[in-house]
N, C-alpha and C positions, 0 to 999 in steps of 0.2 A: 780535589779531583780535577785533573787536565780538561782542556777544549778538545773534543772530539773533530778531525778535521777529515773534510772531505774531497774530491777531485776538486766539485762543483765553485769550493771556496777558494782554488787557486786560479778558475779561470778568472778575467778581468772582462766580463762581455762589454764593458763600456768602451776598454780601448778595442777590442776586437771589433766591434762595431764602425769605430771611427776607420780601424786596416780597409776594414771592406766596403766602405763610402769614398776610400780615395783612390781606390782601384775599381769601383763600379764602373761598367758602360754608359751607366745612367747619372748624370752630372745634374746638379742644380740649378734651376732659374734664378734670375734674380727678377725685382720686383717689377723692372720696364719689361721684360719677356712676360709676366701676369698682365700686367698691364693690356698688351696688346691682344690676347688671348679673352680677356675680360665679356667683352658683349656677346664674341663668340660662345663661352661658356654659358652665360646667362640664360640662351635660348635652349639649352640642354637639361640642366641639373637638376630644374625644381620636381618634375614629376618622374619619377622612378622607383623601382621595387627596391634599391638601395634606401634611398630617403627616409620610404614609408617606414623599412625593417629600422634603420639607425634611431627613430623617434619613437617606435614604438616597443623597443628596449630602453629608454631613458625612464628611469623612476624618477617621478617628480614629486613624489610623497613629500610633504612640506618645505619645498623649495616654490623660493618667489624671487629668484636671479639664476642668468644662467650667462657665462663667458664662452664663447664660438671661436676657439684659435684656429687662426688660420680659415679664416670664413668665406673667402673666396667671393661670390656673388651672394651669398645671405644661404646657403642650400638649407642647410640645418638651420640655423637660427631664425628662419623666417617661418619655416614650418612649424614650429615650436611655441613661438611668439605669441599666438593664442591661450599660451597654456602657462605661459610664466607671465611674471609681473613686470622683469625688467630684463630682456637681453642688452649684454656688449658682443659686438662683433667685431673681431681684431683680425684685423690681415696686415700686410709689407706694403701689399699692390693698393695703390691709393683708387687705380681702374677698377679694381673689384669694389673695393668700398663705396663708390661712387654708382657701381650698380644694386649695392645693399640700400644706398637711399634713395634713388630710382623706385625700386622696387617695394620700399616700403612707403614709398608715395603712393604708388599703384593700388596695394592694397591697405590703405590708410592704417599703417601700423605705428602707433606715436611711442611706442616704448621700446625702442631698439636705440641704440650709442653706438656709431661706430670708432672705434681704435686703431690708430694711424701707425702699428709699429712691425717687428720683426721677433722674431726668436732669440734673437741677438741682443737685442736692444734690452737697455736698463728695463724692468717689469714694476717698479717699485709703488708707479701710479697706475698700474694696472689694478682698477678692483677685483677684490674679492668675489666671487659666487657662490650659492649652495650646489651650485653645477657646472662643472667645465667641461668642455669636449673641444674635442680635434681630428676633425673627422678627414681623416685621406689628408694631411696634411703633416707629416710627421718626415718631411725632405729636410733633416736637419745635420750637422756636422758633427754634433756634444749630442748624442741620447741621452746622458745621464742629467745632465744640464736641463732638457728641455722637461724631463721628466718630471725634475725636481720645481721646474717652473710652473707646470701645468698643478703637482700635488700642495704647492702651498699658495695657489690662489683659490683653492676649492673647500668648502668650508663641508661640504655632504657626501658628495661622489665625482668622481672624472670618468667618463668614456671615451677610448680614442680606435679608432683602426687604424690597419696598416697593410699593407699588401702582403697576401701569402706567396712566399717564395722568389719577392723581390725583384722580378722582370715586369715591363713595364710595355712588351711587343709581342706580337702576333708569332706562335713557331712559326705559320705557314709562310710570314712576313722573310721572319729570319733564314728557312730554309732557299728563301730565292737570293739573298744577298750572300750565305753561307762566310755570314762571317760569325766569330769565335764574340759571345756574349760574357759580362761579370756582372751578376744580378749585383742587387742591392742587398743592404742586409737583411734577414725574411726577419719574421713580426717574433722568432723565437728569442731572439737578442733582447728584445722589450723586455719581452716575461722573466728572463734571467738579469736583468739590471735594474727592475723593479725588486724582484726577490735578494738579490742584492743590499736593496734597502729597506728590507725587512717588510717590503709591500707584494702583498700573497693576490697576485691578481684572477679575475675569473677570464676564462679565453672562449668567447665566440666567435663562428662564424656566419656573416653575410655574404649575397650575390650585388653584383653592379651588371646594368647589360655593359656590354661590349661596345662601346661607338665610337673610339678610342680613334678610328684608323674610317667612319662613315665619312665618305669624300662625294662630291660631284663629278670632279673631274682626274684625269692623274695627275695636274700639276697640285691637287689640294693634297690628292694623295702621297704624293712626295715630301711634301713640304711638313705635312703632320709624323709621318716616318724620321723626316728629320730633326723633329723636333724633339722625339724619343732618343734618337741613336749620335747625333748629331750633324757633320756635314759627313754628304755622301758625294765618291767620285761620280765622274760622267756617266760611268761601265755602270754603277750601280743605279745611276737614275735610270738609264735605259731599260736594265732591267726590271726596274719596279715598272716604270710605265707600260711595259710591253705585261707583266702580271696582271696589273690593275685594268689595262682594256682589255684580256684575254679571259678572266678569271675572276679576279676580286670583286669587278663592278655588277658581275650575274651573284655574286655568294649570298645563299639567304642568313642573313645574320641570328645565328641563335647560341652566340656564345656568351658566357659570363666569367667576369671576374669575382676571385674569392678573396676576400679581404677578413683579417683577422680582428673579431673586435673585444676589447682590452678592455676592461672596468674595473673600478677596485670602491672602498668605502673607506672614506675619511675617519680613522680613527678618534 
């Protein structure tokens, strides 16, 4: 009896994914731009309705480790750290890690490890955990690659999000600069190059507020816009500054991002 075959198994969403990352608006940092970004972040992350929701979908049913890819200031792993026996927290940005031990000095946390690497970089002395996640950090080149990274360090489960629909700016942002946007790839790509490898994942989703673009001034305002889109001519700073003191600095902020969150169980 033949293979029954389908559209579904002619597309290749891994390389489809990689088309749509190298033609996105939204380009990658590297680890000196985290770096710099680091303290700033720190004062933001740890309390939010994102956090609480992303921890309190983690099953910890018999897990006593848990690996934090892409852990930024500690968000997730530190909140968590109560609850398991042994986190590693793995970031690129060496500034972020250095506020994961900050921070777990602050609240005397002695069983966190941070990991000094990238997505990129050999995994081979990366331990093992009964739990991996990757939370809002999934800016990578190879999906299939990082996929396949995160599902063979995880001995129980992996959880990761990803942004729905791939844009990373404000319309109301975009409509004053009216320039022409290429998201990134949206969190469907995941689920089809998971399925791919024969991994049937479950899809939810969480809110993050919105603070993406909270400024003091319009030079902060500009400078965080660009940091999204990235350099803007003269014409276009003008115009943001003349938005942000007419408009954006009265906006009561009540919006949120929808991010898609991804889990699957260790066969």
């Amino acid at each position: 009896m033949g293979l029954i075959q389908t559209n579904l198994d002619t597309l290749n969403f891994a390389e489809l994914y990689k088309e749509q990352m190298k033609s996105s608006t939204f380009k990658g940092k590297n680890s000196k731009d985290w770096d710099k970004r680091a303290s700033g972040m720190n004062l933001n992350v740890h309390k939010s309705i994102y956090t609480k929701t992303f921890i309190d979908k983690i099953d910890t049913t018999n897990a006593s480790s848990l690996l934090d890819v892409g852990c930024g200031p500690g968000t997730i792993a530190l909140a968590i750290a109560s609850k398991i026996k042994k986190v590693y927290a793995l970031d690129y940005s060496q500034g972020m890690l250095d506020c994961v031990k900050d921070n777990c000095k602050e609240k005397e946390l002695s069983n966190v490890t941070t990991i000094h690497k990238s997505w990129e970089d050999n995994w081979d002395d990366v331990p093992k955990a009964d739990i991996v996640v990757a939370s809002r950090s999934m800016e990578v080149k190879d999906i299939k690659d990082a996929l396949i990274k995160l599902n063979s360090k995880a001995n129980k489960r992996v959880y990761l999000t990803t942004k729905v629909g791939g844009s990373f700016i404000d319309t109301q942002v975009l409509n004053q600069l009216e320039r022409e946007v290429y998201p990134r790839p949206d969190y469907i790509y995941l689920v089809n190059v998971l399925h791919s490898m024969g991994i049937f994942a479950r899809v939810d989703f969480i809110l993050s507020e919105n603070t993406k673009f909270e400024s003091s001034s319009d030079d902060e305002f500009i400078e965080r816009v660009s940091w999204s889109l990235g350099e803007l001519s003269d014409e276009e700073k003008i115009v943001l500054k003349n938005y942000f003191n007419t408009t954006y600095k009265y906006k009561k902020n009540s919006d949120y991002l929808n991010w898609a969150f991804i889990s699957w169980e260790i066969e």
